[in-house]
FITI-949649 format. One line per field, with one value per residue: residue in three letters; x, y, z of N, C-alpha, C in turn. Coordinates in Angstrom, 2 decimals. Example, Ala and Ser with C-alpha at 12.3 -4.5 7.8 and 13.67 -1.06 7.14 Angstrom:
2
zafi: [ala, ser];
n.px: [13.19, 12.85];
n.py: [-5.69, -2.25];
n.pz: [7.80, 7.08];
ca.px: [12.30, 13.67];
ca.py: [-4.50, -1.06];
ca.pz: [7.80, 7.14];
c.px: [13.20, 12.90];
c.py: [-3.30, 0.03];
c.pz: [7.80, 7.87];
***
This chain:
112
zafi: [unk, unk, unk, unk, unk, unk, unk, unk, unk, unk, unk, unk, unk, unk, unk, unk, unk, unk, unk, unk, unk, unk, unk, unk, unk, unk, unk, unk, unk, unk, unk, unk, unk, unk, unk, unk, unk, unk, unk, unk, unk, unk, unk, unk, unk, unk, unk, unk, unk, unk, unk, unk, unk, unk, unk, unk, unk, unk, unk, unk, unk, unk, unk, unk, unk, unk, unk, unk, unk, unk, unk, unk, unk, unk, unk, unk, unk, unk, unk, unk, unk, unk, unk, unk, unk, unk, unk, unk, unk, unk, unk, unk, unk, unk, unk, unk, unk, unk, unk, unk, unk, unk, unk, unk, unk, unk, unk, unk, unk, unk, unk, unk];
n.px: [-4.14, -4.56, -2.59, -1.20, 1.30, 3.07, 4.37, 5.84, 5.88, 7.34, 8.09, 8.27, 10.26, 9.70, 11.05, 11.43, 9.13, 7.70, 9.14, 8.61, 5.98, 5.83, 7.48, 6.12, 3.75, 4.35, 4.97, 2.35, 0.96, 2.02, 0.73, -2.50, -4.99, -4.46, -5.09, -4.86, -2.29, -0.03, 2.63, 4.32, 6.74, 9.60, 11.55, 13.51, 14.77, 16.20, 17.90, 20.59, 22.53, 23.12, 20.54, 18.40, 16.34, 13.28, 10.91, 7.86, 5.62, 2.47, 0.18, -2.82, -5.75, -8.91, -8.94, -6.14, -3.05, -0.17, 3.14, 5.96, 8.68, 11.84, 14.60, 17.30, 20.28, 19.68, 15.97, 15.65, 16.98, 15.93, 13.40, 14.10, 15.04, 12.93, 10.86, 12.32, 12.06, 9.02, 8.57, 9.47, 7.31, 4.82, 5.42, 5.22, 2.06, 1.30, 1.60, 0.32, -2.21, -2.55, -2.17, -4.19, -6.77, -5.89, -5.67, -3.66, -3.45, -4.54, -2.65, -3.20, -1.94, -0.78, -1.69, 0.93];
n.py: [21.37, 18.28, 17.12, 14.33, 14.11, 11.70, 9.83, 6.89, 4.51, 6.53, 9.81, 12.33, 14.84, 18.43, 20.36, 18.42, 17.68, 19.84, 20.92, 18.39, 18.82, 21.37, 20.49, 18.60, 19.75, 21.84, 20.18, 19.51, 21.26, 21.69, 19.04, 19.70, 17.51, 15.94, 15.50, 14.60, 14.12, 11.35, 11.56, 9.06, 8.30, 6.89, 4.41, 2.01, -0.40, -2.63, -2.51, -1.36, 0.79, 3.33, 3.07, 3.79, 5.35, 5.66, 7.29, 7.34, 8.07, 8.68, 10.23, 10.98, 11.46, 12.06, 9.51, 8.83, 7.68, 8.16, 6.98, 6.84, 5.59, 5.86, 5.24, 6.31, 7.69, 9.61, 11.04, 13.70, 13.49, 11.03, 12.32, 14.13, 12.46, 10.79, 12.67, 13.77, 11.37, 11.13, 14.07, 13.09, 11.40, 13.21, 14.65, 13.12, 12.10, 14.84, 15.08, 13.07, 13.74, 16.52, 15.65, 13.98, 16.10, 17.56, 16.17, 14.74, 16.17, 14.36, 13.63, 13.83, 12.33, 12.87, 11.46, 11.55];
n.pz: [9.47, 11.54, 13.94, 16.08, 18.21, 19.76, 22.38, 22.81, 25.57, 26.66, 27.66, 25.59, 24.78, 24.97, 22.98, 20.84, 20.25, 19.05, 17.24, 15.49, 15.31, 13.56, 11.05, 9.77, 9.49, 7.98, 5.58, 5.46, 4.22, 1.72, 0.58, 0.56, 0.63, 2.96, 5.75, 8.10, 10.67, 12.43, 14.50, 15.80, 18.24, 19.71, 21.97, 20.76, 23.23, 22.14, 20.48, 18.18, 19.48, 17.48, 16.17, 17.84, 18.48, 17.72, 15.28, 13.50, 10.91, 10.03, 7.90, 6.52, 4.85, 3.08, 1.53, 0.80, 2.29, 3.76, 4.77, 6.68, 8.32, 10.09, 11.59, 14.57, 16.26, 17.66, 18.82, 17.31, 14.76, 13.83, 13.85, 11.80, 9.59, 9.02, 8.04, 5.05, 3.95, 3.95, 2.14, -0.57, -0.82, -0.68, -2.41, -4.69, -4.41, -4.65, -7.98, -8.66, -8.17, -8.92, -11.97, -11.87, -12.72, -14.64, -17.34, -19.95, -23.29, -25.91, -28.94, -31.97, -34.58, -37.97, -40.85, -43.48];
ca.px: [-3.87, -4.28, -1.15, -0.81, 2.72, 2.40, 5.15, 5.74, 6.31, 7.89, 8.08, 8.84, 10.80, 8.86, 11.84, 11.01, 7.54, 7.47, 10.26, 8.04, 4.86, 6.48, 7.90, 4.71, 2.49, 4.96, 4.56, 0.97, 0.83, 2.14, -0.67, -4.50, -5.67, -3.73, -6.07, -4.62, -1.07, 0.15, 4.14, 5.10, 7.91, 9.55, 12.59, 13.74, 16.29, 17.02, 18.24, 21.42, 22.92, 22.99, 19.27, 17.69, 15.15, 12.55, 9.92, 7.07, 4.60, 0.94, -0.53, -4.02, -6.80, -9.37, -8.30, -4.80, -1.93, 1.12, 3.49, 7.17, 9.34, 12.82, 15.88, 18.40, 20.82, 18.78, 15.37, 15.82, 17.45, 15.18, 12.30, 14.67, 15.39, 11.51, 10.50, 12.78, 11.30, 7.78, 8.46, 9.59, 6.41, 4.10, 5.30, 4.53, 0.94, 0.87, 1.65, -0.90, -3.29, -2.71, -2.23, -5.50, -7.31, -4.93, -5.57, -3.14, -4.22, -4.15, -2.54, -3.17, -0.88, -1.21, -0.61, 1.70];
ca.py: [19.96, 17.92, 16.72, 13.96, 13.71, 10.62, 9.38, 5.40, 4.15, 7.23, 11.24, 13.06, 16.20, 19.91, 20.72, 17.38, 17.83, 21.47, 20.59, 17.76, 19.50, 22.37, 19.83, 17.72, 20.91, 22.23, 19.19, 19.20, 22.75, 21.10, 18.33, 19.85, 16.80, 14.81, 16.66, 14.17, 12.90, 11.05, 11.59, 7.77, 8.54, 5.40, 3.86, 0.68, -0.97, -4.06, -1.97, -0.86, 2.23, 4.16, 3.25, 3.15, 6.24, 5.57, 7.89, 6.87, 9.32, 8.20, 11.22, 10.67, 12.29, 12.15, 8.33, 8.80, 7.82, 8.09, 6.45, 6.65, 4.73, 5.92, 5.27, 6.83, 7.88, 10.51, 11.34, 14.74, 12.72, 10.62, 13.10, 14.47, 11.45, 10.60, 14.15, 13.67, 10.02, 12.29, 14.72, 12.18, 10.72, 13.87, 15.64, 12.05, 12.37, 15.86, 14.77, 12.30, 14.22, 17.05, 14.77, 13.77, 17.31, 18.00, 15.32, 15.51, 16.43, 13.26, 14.13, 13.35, 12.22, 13.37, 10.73, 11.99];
ca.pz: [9.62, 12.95, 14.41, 17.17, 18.23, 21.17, 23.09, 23.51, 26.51, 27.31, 27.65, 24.29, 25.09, 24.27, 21.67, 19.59, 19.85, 18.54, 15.94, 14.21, 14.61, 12.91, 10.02, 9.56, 9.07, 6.69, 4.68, 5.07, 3.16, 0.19, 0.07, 1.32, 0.99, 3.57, 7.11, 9.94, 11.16, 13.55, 14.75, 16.81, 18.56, 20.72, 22.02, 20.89, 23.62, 22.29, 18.84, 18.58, 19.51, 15.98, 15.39, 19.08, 18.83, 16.23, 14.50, 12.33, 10.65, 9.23, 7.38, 5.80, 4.33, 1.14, 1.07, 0.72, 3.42, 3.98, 5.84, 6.97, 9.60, 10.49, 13.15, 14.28, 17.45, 18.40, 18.18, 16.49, 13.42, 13.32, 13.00, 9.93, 8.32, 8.03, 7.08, 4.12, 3.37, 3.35, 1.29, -1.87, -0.88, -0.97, -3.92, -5.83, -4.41, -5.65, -9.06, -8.95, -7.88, -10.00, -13.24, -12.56, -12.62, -15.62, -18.35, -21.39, -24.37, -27.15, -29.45, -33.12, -35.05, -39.05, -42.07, -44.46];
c.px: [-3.85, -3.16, -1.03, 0.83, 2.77, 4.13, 5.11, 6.40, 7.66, 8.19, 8.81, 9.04, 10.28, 9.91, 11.36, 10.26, 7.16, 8.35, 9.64, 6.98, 5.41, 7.11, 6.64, 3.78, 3.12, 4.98, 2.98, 0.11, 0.89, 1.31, -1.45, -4.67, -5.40, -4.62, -5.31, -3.30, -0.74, 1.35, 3.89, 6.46, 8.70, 11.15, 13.12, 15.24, 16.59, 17.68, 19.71, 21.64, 22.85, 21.32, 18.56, 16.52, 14.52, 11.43, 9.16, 6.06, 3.70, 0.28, -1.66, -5.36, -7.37, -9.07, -7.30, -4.01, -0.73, 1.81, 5.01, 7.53, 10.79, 13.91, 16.71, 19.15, 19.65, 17.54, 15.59, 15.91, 16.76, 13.84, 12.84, 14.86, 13.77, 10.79, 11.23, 12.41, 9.78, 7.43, 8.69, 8.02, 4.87, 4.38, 4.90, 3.01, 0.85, 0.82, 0.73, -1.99, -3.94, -2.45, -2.92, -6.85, -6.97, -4.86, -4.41, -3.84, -3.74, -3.76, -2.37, -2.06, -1.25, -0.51, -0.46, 1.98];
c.py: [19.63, 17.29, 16.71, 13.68, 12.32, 10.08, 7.56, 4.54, 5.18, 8.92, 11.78, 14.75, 17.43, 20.10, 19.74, 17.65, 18.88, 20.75, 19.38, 17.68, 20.37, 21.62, 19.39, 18.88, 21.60, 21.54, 19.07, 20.52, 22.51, 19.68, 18.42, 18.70, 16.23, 15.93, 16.00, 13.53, 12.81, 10.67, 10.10, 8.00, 7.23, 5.32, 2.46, 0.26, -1.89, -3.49, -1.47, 0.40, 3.51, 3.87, 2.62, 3.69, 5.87, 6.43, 6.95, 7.87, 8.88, 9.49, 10.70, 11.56, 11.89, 10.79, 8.24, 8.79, 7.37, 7.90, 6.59, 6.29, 5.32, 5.96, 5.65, 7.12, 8.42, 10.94, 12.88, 14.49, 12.22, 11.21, 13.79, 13.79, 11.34, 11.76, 13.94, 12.36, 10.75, 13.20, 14.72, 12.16, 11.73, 14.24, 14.38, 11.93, 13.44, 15.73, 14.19, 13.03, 15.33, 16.59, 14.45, 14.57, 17.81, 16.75, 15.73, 15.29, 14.99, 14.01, 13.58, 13.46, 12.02, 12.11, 11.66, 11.41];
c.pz: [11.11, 12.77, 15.63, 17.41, 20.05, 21.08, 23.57, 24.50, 27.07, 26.58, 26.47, 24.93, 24.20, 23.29, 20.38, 19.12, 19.05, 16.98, 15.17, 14.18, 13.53, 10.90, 9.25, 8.90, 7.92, 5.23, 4.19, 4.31, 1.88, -0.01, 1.01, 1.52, 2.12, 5.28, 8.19, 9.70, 12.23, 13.97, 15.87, 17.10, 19.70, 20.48, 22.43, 21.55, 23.78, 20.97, 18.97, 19.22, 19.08, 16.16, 16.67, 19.01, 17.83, 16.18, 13.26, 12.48, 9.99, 8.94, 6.39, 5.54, 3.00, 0.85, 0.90, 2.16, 3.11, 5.13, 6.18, 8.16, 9.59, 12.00, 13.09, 15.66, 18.46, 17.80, 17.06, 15.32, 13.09, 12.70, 11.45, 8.92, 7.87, 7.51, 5.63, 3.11, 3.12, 2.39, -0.45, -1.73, -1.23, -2.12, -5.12, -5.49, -4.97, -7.29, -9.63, -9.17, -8.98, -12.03, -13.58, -12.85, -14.02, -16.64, -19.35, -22.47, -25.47, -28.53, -31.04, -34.45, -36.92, -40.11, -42.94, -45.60];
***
């Protein structure tokens, strides 16, 4: 999987960066299809306090994307809170995906 991690309007610290490549690619193990994301990392300071750092993650591939937004004190959190908004969101693409590979069987129903 590619994985941009970009900094807005300002320097994302090597621990972050490693720590939600490292997340992102872990996620992107459990759905192939999804080939490119893109970590937004930014700090909003007109926001409060609690929810200044923000993360957003766009993963896409095969026609499918995915998207999450989260805030929080610190970035770190915030890369955890939207990893956890991701991973609802992949395993319901996997479902899809494999649901539609996997027809069910109709099943006939006998008069008596």
């Amino acid at each position: 999987m590619d994985i941009d991690v970009l900094g807005r309007k300002s320097s994302v610290p090597e621990e972050v960066r490693a720590r939600a490549r490292a997340k992102v690619a872990k996620l992107g193990r459990r759905a192939p299809v999804l080939e490119h994301a893109a970590v937004r990392l930014a700090e909003d300071r007109e926001a409060p306090a609690d929810g200044r750092h923000v993360c957003e993650v766009t993963m896409e591939g095969h026609g499918h994307v995915v998207r999450a937004k989260a805030q929080a004190a610190e970035l770190a959190v915030a890369v955890d809170l939207v990893i956890e908004k991701l991973e609802h969101q992949v395993e319901r693409l996997k479902g899809k995906l494999v649901g539609r590979s996997h027809p069910r069987k109709s099943r006939v129903l006998s008069k008596a």
